[in-house]
N, C-alpha and C positions, 0 to 999 in steps of 0.2 A: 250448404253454406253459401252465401252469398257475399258481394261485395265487401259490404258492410265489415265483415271479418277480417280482412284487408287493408281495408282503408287505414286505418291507423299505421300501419308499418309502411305505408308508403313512401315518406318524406326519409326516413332507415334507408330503403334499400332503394329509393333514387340517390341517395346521399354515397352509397356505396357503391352505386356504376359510373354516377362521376368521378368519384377517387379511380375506380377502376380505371375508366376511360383517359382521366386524366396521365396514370400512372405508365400507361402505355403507349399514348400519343406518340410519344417520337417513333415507335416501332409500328405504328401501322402504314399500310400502301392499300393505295385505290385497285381499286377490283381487277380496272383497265389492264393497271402493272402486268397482272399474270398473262395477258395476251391469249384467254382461254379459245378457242376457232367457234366456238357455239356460241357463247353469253351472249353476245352481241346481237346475233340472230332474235332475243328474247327479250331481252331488256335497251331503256334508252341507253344511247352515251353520256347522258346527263347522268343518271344512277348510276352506273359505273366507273364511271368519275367522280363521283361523290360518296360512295359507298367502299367502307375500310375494311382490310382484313389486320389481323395481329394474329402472327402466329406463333404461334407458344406449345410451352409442352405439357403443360396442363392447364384447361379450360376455365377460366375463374367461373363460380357459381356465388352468388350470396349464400351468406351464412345463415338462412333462411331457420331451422332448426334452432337453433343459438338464439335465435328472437323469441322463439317462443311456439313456433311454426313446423310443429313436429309435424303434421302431413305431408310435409316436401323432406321428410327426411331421404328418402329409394329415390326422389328428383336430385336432391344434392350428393348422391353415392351413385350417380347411375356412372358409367362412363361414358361421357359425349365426347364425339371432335368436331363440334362446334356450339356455338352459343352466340346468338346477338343482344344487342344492347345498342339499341335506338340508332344511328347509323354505319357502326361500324360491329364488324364479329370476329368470334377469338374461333382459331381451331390451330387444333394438335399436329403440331410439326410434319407428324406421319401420313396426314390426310390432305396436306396441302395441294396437291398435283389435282384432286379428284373432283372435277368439274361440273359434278352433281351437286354435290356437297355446298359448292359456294352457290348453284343456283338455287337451293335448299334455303340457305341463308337469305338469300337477297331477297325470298318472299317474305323474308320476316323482317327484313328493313323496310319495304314498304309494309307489313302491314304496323309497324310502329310510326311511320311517315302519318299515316291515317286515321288512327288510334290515338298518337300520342302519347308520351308513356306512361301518364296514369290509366288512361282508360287500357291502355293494352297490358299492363301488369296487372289491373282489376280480373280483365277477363282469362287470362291466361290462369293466374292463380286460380279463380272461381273453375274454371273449368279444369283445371288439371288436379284439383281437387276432389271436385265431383267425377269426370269421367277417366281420369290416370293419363300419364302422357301422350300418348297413339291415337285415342279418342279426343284431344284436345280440336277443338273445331280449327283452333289455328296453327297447329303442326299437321292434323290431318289438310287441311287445305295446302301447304306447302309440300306435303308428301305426293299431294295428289298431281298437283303441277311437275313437281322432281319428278314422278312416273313417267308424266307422258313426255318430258324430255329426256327420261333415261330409254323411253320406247320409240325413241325417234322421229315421234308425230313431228307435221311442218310447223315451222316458227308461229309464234302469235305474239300480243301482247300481252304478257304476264304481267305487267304492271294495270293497263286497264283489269283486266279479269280478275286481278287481285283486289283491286279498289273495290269494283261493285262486290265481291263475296263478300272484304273486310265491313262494307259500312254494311251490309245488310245482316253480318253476325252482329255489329254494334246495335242495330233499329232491334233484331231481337232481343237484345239483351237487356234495353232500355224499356223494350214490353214488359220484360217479364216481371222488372222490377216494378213497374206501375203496376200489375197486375198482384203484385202481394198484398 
């Protein structure tokens, strides 16, 4: 399944993380707020001053299923404590403290920074369709960053490092379709 299967439900369920986004607004704080001793080490002060958490007690998910999109059915039942949605992300009350977690997240506000959010719902959908959540090139990239900071490796910049992965998932993804 490619894009194309997608495309049509885009203008939906960007329609539904602005309601989201909006519906939350007054309850989110910048990443800064949490005053985590590492983040900082990883990412700019600009990002994290720009970049929102909302914390809640259950994760909103689009209603993905409901559109017509039974393939994300086990994506919208999984339990997550977290989810983004272009610069800001929701996690579950319980998981707030855990400093992984939000650097988990913050690579997926840049890789929507980069993407944008149609091309980044295209490839997410297209890919977690085809290879299921763990295998998604762009949860496996953020997994793989969360590792080496949950393994203590020295600081870098995970915002460069994520930029060149993210556009060079996009330059593949844009082959493969010319190549159909």
């Amino acid at each position: 399944m490619g894009p194309d299967r997608y495309r049509p439900y885009l203008p939906t369920i960007l329609n539904w993380i602005e309601q989201t986004l909006d519906a939350h607004a007054r309850e989110r704080r910048a990443v800064s707020s949490f005053k985590f001793p590492r983040l900082q080490h990883y990412f700019s002060e600009r990002l994290l001053n720009t970049a929102f958490v909302v914390v809640i007690d259950r994760v909103p998910v689009p209603p993905l299923s409901a559109l017509g999109l039974q393939e994300f059915a086990d994506f919208e039942n999984q339990p997550v404590s977290g989810i983004t949605y272009k610069e800001t992300y929701f996690l579950r009350r319980n998981t707030v403290g855990d400093e992984s977690l939000h650097f988990h997240e913050l690579v997926h506000i840049i890789q929507w920074q980069i993407l944008g959010p149609k091309d980044f719902l295209l490839l997410y959908a297209t890919s977690l369709a085809e290879r299921g959540y763990r295998e998604s090139p762009l949860e496996v990239m953020a997994y793989d960053h969360q590792g080496r900071f949950d393994a203590g490796e020295p600081p870098y910049s995970v915002e460069e490092k994520v930029w060149r992965q993210t556009l060079a998932l996009k330059n593949e993804a844009a082959n493969r379709l010319t190549q159909r």
